[in-house]
C-alpha positions as CSV (number, residue, x, y, z in Angstrom):
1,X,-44.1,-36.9,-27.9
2,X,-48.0,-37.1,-26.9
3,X,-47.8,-40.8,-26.4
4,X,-44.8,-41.3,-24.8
5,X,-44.4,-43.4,-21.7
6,X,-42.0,-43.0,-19.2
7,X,-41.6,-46.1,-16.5
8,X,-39.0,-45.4,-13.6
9,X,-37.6,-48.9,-11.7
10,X,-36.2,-48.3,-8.6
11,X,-34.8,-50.1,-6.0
12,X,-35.9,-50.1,-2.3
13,X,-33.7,-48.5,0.4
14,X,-30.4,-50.2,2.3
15,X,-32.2,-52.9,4.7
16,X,-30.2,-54.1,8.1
17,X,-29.7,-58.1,6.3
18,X,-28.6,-56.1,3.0
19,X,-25.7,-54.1,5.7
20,X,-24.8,-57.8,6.2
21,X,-24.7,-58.9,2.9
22,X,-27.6,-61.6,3.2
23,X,-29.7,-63.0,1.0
24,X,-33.0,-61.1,0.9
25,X,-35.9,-62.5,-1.3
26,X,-39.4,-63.0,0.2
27,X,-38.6,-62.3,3.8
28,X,-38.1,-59.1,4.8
29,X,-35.8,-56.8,6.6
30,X,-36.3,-52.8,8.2
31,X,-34.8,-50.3,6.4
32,X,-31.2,-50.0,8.2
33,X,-30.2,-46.1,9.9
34,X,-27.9,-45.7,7.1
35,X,-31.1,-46.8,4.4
36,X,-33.3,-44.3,5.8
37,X,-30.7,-41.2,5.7
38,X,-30.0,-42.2,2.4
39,X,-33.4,-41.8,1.3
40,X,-34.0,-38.3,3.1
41,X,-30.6,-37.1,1.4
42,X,-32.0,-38.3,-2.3
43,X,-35.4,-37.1,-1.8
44,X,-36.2,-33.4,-3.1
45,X,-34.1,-35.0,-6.5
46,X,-36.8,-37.5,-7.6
47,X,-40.1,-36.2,-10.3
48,X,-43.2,-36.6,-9.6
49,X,-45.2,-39.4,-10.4
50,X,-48.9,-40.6,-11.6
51,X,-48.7,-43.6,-9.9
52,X,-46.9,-45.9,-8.3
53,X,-46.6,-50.1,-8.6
54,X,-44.9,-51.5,-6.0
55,X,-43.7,-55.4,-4.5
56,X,-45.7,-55.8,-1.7
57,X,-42.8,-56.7,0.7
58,X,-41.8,-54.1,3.6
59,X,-38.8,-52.5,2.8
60,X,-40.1,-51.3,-0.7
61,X,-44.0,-49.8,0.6
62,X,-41.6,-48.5,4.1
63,X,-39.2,-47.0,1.3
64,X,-42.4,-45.5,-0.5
65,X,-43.5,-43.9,2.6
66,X,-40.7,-41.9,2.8
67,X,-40.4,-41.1,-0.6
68,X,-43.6,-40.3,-1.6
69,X,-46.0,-40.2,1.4
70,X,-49.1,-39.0,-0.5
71,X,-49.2,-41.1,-3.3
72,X,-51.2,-43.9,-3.8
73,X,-49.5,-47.2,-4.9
74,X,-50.2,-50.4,-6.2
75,X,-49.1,-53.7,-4.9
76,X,-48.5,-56.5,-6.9
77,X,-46.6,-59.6,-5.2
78,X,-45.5,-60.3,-8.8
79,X,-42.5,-57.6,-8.2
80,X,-41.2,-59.5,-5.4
81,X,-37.6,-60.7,-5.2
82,X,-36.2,-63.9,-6.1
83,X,-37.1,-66.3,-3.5
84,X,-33.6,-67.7,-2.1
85,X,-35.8,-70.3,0.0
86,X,-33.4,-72.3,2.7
87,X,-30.8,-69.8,1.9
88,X,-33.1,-66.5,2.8
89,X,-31.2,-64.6,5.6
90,X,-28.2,-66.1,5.2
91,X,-24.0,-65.0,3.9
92,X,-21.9,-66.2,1.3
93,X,-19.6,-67.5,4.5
94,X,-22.9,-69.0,6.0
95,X,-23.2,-71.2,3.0
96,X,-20.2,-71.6,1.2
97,X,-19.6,-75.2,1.9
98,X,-23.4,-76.1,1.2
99,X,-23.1,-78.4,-2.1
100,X,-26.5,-77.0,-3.6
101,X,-25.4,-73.5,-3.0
102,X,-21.9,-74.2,-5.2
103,X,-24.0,-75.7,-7.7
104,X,-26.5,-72.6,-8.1
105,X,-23.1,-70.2,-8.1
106,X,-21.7,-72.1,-11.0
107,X,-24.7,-71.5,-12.8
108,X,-27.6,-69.2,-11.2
109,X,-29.3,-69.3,-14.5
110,X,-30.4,-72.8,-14.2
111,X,-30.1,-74.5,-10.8
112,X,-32.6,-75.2,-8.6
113,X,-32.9,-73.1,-5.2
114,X,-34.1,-75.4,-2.6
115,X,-37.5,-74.7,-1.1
116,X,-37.4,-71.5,-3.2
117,X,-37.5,-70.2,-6.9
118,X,-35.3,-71.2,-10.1
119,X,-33.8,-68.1,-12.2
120,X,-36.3,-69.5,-14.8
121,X,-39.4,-69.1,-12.4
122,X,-38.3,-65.7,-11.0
123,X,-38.5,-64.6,-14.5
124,X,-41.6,-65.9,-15.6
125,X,-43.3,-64.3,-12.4
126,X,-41.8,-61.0,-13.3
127,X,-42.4,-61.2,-17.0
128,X,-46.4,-61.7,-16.2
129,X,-46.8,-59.0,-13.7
130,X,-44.6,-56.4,-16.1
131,X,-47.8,-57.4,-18.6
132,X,-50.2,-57.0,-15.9
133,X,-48.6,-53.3,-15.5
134,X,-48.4,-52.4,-18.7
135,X,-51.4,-53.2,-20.3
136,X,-53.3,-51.5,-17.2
137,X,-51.9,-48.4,-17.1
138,X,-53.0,-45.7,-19.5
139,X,-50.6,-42.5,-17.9
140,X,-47.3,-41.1,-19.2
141,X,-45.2,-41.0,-16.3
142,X,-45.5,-44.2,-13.3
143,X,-42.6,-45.9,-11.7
144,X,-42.5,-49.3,-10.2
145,X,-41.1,-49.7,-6.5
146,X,-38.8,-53.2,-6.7
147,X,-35.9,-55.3,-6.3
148,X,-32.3,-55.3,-7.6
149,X,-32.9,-58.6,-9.5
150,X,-36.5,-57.6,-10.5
151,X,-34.6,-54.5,-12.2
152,X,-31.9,-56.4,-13.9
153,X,-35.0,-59.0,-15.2
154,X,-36.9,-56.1,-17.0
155,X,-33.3,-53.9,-18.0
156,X,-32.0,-57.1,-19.2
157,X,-35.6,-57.5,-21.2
158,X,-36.0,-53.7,-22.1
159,X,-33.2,-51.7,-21.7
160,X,-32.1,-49.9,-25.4
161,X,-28.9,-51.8,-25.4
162,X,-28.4,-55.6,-24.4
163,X,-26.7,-56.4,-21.3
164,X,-26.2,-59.7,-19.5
165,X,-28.2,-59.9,-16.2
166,X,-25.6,-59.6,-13.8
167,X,-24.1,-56.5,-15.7
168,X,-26.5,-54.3,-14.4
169,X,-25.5,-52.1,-11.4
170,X,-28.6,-51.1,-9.2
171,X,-28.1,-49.0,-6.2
172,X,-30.2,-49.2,-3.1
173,X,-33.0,-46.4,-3.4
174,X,-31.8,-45.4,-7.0
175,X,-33.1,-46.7,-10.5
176,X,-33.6,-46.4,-14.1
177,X,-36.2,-44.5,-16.1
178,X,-37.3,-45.8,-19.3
179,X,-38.8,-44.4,-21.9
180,X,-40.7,-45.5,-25.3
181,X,-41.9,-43.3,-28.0
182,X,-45.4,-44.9,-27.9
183,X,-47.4,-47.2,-26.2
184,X,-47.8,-49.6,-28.4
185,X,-44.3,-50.3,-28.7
186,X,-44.5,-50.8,-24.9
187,X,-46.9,-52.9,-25.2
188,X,-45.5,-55.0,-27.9
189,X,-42.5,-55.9,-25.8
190,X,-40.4,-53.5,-27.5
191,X,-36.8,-52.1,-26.0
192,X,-37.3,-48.8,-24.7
193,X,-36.1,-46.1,-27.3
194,X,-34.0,-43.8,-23.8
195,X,-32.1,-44.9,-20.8
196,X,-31.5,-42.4,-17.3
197,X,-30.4,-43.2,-13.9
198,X,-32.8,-41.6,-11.8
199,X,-32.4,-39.3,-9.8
200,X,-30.3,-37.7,-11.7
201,X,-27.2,-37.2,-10.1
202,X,-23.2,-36.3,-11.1
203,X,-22.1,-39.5,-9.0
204,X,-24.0,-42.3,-7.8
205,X,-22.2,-44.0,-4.8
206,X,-22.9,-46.6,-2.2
207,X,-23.5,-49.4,-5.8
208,X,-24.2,-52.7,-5.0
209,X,-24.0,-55.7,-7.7
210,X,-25.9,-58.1,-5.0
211,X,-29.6,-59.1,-6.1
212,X,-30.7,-59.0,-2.7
């Protein structure tokens, strides 16, 4: 259809603190051997784009390089990850006896992260850069360079069908394409009308259900 738009999410590559199963949200890590073979295995599968959005943080522009060296891309700081504050860098075994960690596990939704971001927050933030995006952009076919949790804010949001948050599996340096039948819609805050993993693949391995 002539004024279709097609937005691609996808996640940055495997980072050395996501091998280790930290928390990852406004700090930053490299992109880990294993990220960066990854990415040069999944290459020649992904389309083209018009342009690309991106989180400003390292390990999505490093993942962009290698994707897409030639394209120019957009940062926006709104894209970021949740910010995990005085937990950033750290494992589930690091902080397992930490009283305000069990609090946030028993309801991530709601409870404070100390010296760092609420889900609440997170969301807003992403909500009000996804409007910046959209009501900017006047192509067919971009993509937006992110974060597992960023992903499962705007699926959760704009996904055809309706999935809790944490059901939405987002592999590292893999994504989601969506697709409305008109701009408008789009830009109404309407679901998306079609739903692809991108690239597009037979299997998808190496799935990870950690918003890091």
């Amino acid at each position: 259809m002539v004024d279709s738009v097609a937005i691609t999410l996808l996640r940055h590559g495997l980072t050395e603190a996501n091998e280790r199963k930290a928390y990852l949200g406004w700090t930053d890590s490299p992109l880990s051997m294993k990220g960066k073979k990854d990415i040069q295995e999944l290459k020649h599968l992904y389309p083209t784009y018009e342009r690309i959005h991106t989180s400003d943080l390292g390990r999505c522009t490093e993942t962009l390089r290698q994707l897409f060296p030639n394209i120019f891309i957009v940062k926006n700081p709104s894209f970021r990850e949740m910010n995990f504050g005085s937990w950033e860098g750290r494992t589930y075994d690091e902080l397992k006896t930490n009283a305000e960690y069990q609090k946030w596990l028993e309801n991530p939704m709601v409870a404070e992260v100390p010296k760092g971001e609420s889900y609440p927050e997170f969301s807003r933030r992403v909500q009000d850069g996804w409007i910046q995006l959209t009501a900017s952009e006047d192509g067919h076919s971009y993509a937006l360079m992110t974060h597992a949790g960023v992903i499962r804010e705007l699926l959760s949001c704009y996904a055809p069908m309706e999935k809790p948050f944490w059901d939405w599996s987002i592999p590292h340096a893999m994504g989601y394409e969506l697709i409305w039948d008109n701009r408008e819609s789009l830009r109404r805050g309407e679901r998306c009308t079609l739903l692809q993993a991108v690239p597009i693949m037979g299997k998808q391995n190496g799935q990870s259900d950690s918003m890091v």
